[in-house]
N, C-alpha and C positions, 0 to 999 in steps of 0.2 A: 504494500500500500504506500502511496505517493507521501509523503511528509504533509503537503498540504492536506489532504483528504485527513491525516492522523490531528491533525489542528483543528481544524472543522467539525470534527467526530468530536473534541472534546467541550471545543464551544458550542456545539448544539445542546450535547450532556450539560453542561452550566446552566444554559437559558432553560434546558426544561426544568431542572432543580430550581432555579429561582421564581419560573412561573409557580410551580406545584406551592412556593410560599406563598405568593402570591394570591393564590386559590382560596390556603386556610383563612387568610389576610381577607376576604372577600366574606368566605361563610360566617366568620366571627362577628365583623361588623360590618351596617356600613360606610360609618364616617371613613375608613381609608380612602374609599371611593373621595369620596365628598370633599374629602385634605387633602389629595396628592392630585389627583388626576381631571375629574368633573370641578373645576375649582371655577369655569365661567360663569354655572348656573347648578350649584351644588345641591337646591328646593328640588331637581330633578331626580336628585338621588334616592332612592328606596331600597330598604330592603330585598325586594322581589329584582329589581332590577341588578345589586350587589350580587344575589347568589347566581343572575343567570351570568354577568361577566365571570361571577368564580366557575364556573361550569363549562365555558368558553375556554376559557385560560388553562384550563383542567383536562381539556382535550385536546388543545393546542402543546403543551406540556408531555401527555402522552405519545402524542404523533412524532414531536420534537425526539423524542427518546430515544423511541423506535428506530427513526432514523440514524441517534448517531450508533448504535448497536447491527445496525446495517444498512452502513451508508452504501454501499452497491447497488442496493434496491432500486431502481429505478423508478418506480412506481413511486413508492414510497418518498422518495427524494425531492419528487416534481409535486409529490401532497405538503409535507412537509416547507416547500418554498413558498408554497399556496398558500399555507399559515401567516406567512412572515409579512406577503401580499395582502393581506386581510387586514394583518393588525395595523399594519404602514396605512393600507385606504381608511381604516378606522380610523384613529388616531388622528390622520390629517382631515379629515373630514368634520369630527368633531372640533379642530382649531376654528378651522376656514370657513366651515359651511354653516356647520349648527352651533358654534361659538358657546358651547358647555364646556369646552376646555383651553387652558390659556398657557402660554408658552414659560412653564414655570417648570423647574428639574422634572418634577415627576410627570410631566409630559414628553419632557425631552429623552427621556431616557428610555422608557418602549420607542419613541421614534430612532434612535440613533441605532438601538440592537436590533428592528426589524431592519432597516437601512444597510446596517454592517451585515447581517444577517444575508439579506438578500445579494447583496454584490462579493459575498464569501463563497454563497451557493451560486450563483454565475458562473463565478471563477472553476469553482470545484467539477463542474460540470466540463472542465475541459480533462479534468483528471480521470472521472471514469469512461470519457470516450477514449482515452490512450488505454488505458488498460482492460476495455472490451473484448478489442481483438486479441489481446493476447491471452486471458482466460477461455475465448472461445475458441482459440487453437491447442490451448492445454488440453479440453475437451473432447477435441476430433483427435488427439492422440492417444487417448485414453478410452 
């Protein structure tokens, strides 16, 4: 495995460990919502609304995993990126569009690791097409 892909596999492992915090961080309460992130229009925040982003975050987390435990996965890879897509449209959508959230750390910082996130998996994406062919020639000699 490429060094780069062995880096990526680990910072995926990170982000889903810190989402999964994030998750208990949601079920517990929801003022985190309301302090960190929803900080434009915070009266929006609920309960119901708190466990469904912990629930979100909780599956975005699990997929995130999956992948770094097999990054080869192709499938799984292109879902996994889908994630990182999601939360970047979210996130910036909530700044710009629906102005619920304001350009303060705890916005900045899901934006910056879907962002990094996203142009990691880009990049990585050039590693598992090098090493395609060469597993699927290990194969036809075996």
């Amino acid at each position: 495995m490429s060094r780069f892909l062995a880096v990526l596999r680990s910072w995926l492992m990170m982000v889903a460990i810190i989402a999964a915090g994030n998750t208990f961080q949601c079920f517990q309460d929801s003022s985190f919502l309301r302090e960190n992130l929803y900080t434009g229009r915070p009266g929006q925040v609920n309960g119901l609304q708190a466990r469904t982003f912990g629930v979100w975050t909780l599956l975005s987390s699990i997929i995130r995993c999956a992948c770094a435990i097999d990054i080869r996965n192709k499938t799984l890879y292109y879902i996994t990126l889908g994630t990182f897509v999601l939360a970047l449209g979210h996130f910036l959508a909530e700044v710009f569009i629906y102005q619920t959230a304001e350009m303060t750390i705890g916005i900045m910082a899901p934006l910056m690791v879907a962002s990094f996130s996203i142009l990691g998996m880009l990049i990585g994406l050039q590693y598992l097409e090098v090493s395609e062919p060469i597993a699927s020639l290990n194969k036809k000699k075996n």
